[in-house]
C-alpha positions as CSV (number, residue, x, y, z in Angstrom):
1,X,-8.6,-12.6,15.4
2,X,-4.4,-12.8,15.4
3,X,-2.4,-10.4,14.4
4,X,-1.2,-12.5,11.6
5,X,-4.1,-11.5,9.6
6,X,-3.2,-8.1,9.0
7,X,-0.3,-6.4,6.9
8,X,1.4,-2.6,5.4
9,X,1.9,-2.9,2.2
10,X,4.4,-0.3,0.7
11,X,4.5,1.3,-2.7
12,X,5.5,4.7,-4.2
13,X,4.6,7.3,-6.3
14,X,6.2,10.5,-7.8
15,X,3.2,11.8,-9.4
16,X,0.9,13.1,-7.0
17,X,-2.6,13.0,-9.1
18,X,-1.8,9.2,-9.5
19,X,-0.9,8.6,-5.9
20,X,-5.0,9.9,-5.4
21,X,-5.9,7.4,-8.2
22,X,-4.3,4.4,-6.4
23,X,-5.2,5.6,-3.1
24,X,-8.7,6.7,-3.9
25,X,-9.1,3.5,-5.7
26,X,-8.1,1.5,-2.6
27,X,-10.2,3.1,-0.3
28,X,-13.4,2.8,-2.6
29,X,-13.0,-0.9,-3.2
30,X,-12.2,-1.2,1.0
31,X,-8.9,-2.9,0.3
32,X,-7.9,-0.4,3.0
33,X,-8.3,1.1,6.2
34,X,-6.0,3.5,5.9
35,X,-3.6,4.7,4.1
36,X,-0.6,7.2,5.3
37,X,1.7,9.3,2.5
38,X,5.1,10.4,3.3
39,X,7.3,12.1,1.6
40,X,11.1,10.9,0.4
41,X,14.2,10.7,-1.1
42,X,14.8,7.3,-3.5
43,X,18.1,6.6,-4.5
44,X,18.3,3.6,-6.8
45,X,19.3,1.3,-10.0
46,X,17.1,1.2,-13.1
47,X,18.0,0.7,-16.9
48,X,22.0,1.0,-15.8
49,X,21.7,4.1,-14.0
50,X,22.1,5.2,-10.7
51,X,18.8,8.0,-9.9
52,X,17.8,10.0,-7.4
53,X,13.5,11.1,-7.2
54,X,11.4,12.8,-4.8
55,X,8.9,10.5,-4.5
56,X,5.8,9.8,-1.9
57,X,5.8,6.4,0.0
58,X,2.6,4.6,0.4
59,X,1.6,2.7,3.7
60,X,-1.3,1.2,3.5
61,X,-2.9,-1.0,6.2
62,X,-5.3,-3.7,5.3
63,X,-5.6,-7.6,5.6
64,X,-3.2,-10.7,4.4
65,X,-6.8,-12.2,2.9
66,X,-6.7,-8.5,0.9
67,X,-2.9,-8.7,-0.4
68,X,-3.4,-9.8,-3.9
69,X,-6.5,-7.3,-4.7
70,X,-4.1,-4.6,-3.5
71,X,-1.3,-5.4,-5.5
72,X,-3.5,-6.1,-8.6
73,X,-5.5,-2.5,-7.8
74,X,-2.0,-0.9,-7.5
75,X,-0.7,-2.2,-10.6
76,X,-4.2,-1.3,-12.3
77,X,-3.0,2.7,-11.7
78,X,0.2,3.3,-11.2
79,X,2.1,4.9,-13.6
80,X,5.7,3.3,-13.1
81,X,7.2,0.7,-15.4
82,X,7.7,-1.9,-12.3
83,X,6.5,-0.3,-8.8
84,X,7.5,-0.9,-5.3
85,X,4.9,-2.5,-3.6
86,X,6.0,-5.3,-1.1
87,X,3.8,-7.0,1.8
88,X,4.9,-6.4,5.4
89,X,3.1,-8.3,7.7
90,X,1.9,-7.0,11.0
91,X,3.1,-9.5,13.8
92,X,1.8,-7.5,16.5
93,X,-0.8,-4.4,17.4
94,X,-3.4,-2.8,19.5
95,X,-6.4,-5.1,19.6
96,X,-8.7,-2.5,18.9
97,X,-6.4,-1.0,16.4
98,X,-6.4,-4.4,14.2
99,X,-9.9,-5.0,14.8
100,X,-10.9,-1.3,13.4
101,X,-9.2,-2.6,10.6
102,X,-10.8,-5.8,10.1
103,X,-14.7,-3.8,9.9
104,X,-12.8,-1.1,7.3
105,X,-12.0,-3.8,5.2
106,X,-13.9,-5.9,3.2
107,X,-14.3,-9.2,3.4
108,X,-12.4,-11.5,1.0
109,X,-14.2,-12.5,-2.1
């Protein structure tokens, strides 16, 4: 087990009841291990605007094999025209920390 095989991947929500959907979503299909909400500030461009929205980001902590089922189960729920959700990979970690999240996964399909 490297490393390389695990990843964050980001995304937000403004809505709180659909952040659950996506999360709970994730966790019932074990694309996740864990997934961590924080609260924030976006300032950005869309439709020739500048905007400014509380919104919740969304860290969630799974495997590279996992990526695409995420994204896909993300998009499935969320209620924003084009969301945020981006792949960081993990380069390093705890051992046991990664390996905890290899069993909370599933395995790749």
């Amino acid at each position: 087990m490297t490393s390389k095989e695990y990843c964050i991947v980001i995304t937000t929500f403004t809505d709180d009841r659909n952040g659950q959907q996506i999360i709970d979503a994730l966790l019932a299909e074990r694309l996740a291990a864990c997934v961590q909400v924080l609260p924030i500030q976006s300032f950005y461009h869309w439709q020739g605007k500048v905007n400014c929205d509380a919104e919740k980001l969304v860290l969630i902590k799974t495997k590279c094999s996992l990526y695409a089922q995420v994204q896909q189960t993300i998009l499935s729920h969320h209620a924003y025209e084009v969301p945020e959700i981006i792949q960081v990979p993990i380069t390093d970690g705890l051992p046991a920390y990664l390996n905890w999240i290899s069993k909370e996964c599933r395995a790749q399909n």
